[in-house]
C-alpha positions in Angstrom: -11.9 25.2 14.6 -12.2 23.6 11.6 -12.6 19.6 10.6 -9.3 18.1 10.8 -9.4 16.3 7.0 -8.5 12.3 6.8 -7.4 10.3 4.1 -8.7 6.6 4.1 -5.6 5.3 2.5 -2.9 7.4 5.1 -5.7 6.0 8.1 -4.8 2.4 7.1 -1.1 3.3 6.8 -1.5 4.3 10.4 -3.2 1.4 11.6 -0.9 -1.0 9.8 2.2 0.8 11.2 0.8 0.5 15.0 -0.1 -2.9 14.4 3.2 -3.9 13.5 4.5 -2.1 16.5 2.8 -4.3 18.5 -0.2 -2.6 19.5 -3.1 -5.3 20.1 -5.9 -5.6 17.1 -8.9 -4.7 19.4 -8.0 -1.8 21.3 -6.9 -0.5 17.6 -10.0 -1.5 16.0 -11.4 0.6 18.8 -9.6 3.9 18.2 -10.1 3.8 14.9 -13.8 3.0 14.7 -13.8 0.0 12.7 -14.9 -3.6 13.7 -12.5 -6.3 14.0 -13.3 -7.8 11.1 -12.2 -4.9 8.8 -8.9 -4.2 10.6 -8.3 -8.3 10.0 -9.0 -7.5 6.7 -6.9 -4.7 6.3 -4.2 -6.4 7.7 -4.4 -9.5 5.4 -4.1 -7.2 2.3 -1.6 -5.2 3.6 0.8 -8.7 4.4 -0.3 -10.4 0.7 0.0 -6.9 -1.1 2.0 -4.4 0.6 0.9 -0.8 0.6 -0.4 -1.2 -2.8 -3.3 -3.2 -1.1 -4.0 -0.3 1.4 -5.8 1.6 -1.7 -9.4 1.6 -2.4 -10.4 -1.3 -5.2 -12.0 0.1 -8.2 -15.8 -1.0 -8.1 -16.8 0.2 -11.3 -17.3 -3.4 -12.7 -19.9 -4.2 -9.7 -22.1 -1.0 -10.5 -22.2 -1.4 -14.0 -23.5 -4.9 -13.2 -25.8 -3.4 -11.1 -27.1 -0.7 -13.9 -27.3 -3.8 -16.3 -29.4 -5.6 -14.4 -31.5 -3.3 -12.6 -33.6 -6.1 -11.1 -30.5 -6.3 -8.0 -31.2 -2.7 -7.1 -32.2 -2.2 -3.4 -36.3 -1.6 -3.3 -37.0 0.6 -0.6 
């Protein structure tokens, strides 16, 4: 059988929609395997900016900072 494919951006769709339907936050946060705090933030972006919010945030700006300044790099 193969691996049923998921798309984080439809996943928060789904979570928002149930939400709004009333579902409770935890046992969502549950089902979905994500903490509390991530479905509040999920929540919070989709109610300031709509679906538009639901997609990933561009992060190019932090890891070029990174690369500039190589001294923030994790040291393991």
């Amino acid at each position: 059988m193969p691996w049923k494919e998921c798309n984080k951006v439809d996943e928060k769709i789904k979570f928002v929609a149930r939400l709004l339907d009333g579902e409770q936050m935890s046992t969502l946060c549950q089902e979905f395997g994500i903490s509390r705090k991530t479905g509040y933030k999920i929540y919070d972006r989709y109610k300031h900016s709509g679906l538009e919010g639901l997609n990933d945030r561009s992060r190019d700006r932090i890891d070029m900072l990174i690369n500039f300044h190589s001294s923030w790099k994790k040291k393991y």
